[in-house]
N, C-alpha and C positions, 0 to 999 in steps of 0.2 A: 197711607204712603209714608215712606222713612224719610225723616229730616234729615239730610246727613250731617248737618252743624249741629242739631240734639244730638245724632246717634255718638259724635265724637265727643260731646261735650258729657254726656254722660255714660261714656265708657269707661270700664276697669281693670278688662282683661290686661292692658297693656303693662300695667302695675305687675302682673302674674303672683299674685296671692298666696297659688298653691306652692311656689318657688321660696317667695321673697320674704313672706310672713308668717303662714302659717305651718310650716316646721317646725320654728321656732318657738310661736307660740303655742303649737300643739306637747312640746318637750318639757316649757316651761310648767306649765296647765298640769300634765302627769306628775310632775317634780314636786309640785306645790298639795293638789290634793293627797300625794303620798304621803307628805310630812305633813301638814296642818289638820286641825280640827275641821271635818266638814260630812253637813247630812246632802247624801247623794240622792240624784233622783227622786225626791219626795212628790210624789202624785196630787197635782190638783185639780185633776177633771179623768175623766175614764177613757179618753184616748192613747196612742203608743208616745205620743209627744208631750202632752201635758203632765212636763215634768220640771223642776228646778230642783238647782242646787244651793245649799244654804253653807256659809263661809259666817262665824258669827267670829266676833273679836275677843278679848281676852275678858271682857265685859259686858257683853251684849247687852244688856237689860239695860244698862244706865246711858248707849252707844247708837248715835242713828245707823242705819242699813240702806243701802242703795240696792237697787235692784236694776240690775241689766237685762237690755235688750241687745241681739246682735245684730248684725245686719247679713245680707248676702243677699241684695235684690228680692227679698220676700220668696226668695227659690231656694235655698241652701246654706248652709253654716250647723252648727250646736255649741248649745252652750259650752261644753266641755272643754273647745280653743279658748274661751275665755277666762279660766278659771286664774290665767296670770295675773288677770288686774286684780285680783284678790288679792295677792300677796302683802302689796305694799299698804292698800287702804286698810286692812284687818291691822298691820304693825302698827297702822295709825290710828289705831282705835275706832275704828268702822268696819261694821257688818257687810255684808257680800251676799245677794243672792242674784241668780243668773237662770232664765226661763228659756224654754224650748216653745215652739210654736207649729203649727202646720204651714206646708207654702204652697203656693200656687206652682202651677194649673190646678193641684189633686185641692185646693176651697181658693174661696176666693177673698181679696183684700179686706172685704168685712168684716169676715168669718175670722181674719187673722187676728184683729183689731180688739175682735170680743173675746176671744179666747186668750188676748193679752189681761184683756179687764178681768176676765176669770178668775186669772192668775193674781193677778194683783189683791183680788176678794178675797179668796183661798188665803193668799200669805198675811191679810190684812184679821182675818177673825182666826189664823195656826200661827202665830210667828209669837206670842206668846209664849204657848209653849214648847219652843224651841229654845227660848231662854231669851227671846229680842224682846222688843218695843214696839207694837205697833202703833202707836204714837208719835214716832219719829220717822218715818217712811220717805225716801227718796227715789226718784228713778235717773239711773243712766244712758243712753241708748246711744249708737253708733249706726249713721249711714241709715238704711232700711228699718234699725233696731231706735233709733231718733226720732225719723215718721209716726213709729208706734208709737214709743215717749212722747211724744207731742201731740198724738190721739188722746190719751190715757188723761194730760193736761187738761183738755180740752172736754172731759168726761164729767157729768154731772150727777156724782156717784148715790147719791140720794136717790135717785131717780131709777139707777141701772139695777141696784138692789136695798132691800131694805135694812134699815139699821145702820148705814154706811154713813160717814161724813164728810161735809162737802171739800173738808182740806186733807183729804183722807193724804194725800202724796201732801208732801211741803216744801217741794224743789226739786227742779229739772235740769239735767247735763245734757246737752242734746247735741250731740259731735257728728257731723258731715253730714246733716241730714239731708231729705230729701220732705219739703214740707207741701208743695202746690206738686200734685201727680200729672196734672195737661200735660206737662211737657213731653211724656213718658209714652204717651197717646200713638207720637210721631219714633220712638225708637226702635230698635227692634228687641227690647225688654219686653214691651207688651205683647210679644210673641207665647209668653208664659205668664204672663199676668193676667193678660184679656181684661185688663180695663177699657169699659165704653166711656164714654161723657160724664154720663151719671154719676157713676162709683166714682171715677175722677175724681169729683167733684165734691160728692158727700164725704169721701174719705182721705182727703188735702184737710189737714189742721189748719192750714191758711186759711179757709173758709170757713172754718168751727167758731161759735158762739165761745166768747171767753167769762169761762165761768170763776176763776178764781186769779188772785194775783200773789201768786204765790212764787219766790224768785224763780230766777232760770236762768241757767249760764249758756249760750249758747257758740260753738267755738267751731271752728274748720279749720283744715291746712293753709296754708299761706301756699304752697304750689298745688291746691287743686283747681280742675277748669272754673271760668268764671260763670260757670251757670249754677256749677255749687255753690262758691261764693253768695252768689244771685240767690239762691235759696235760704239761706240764712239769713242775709240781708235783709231779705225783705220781712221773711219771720221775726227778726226785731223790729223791724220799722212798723210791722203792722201792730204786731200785741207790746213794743214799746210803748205805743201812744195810750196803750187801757191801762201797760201793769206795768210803775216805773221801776221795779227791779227785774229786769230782764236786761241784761248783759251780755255784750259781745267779745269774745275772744282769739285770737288768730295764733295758732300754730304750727309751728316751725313742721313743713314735708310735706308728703303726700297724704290720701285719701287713708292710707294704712298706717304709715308712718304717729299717725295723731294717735293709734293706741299706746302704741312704745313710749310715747310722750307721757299720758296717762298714766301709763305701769312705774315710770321713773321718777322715784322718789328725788332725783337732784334737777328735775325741769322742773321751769317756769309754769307749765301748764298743770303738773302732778298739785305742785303748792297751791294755785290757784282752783284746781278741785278741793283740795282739803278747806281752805279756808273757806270758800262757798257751803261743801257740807256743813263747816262746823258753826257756820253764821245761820245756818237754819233754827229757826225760833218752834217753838211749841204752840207761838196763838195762831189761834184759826184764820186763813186768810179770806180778806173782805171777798165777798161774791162779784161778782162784777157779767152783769149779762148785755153788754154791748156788744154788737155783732162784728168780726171782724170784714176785713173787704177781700172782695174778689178781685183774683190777678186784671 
């Protein structure tokens, strides 16, 4: 049955994305892979989607790399709208790569989650020789692309393949996410997600064992509903209390708006990404396997 205070609280259409944002960022995205250096489409798994694109900086080798996730309800988006946040982080001496995914109904939330972790393997034993670091590895993610960055967090990568280390990422940007899925139960989103209780459940970062305490900046709109809000919040209050570098941030607009913020090198929030990348250290961070709590 639909909540209609969920259904309102986590709707987006009203924003109209295809109108208001992503023109723009689709213009910008063309503009920017035609003039800068970048490897398109590099294959890391044998599906039509497992794909990324790699944006390296004037120096990669010496330079951390964030890796983007996007969002669009786990149903639609590509990386290729993204390709503007690249601009400014590459001028600031940061690497760019940006991953493609399968969405629901055609697999399901789990199936998204490991095909992120894939991705991240793949760029973790090739990004060498593309000319990066894999040693420096970061992820960004937005909205539905945040859930997953906050999976991947929550990943005990030793485990998922071998030879991997356990600080394989060394900091997370986790913008407008969506981290406890129940709520989602009651929308009419789960019309195309078809999550039951279970998956909910197993697949909400909120309820993930925290294996590393490695920072994380975690930021939303200041005009998004407050169940977004509500989602973030509680994601630092719950993994503040295991890993005290996890930090909250609030920016200026909407659910969309926060990327424009990102891409602009003269806001408050762009600086506040940089110094975060650039505050990333090289030691491995402490493991920590206390369980976090259920909503």
């Amino acid at each position: 049955m639909i909540d209609d205070r969920l259904e309102k609280q986590y709707a987006l259409g009203h924003l109209r994305p295809d109108l208001n944002f992503l023109p723009d960022w689709n213009r910008r995205s063309m503009a920017f892979r035609q003039a800068g250096k970048c490897r398109l489409d590099l294959a890391y798994g044998p599906g039509p989607r497992d794909r990324l694109d790699y944006f390296p900086s004037a120096e990669p080798k010496s330079s951390p790399t964030v890796v983007f996730i996007h969002g669009g309800y786990w149903q639609r988006g590509d990386k290729s709208a993204y390709s503007f946040l690249a601009e400014s982080l590459v001028k600031n001496g940061v690497s760019f790569a940006a991953i493609n995914y399968e969405f629901c109904p055609g697999v399901r939330m789990t199936q998204i989650v490991d095909q992120a972790r894939k991705a991240l393997v793949w760029l973790w034993h090739n990004i060498d020789g593309l000319g990066g670091d894999r040693e420096n590895l970061s992820i960004v993610g937005h909205s539905a692309g945040a859930h997953i960055s906050a999976m991947m967090m929550t990943t005990d990568w030793p485990s998922f393949a071998e030879g991997l280390p356990r600080d394989m990422l060394k900091g997370a940007i986790l913008v407008s996410g969506i981290f406890d899925l129940e709520p989602l139960l009651s929308t009419s989103n789960n019309d195309q997600l078809h999550l039951d209780p279970a998956e909910a459940f197993s697949q909400s970062p909120i309820n993930q064992t925290a294996v590393s305490n490695a920072p994380q900046l975690v930021a939303c709109g200041e005009d998004e509903t407050q169940e977004f809000k509500w989602q973030s919040d509680r994601y630092v209050a719950t993994f503040g209390v295991l890993n005290g570098r996890i930090t909250r941030h609030v920016v200026s607009g909407n659910h969309f708006d926060v990327l424009n913020e990102l891409s602009d090198e003269h806001s408050g929030f762009h600086r506040s990404a940089l110094n975060f990348i650039a505050s990333l250290s090289g030691e491995p961070a402490e493991p920590n396997t206390l369980a976090a709590g259920a909503r």
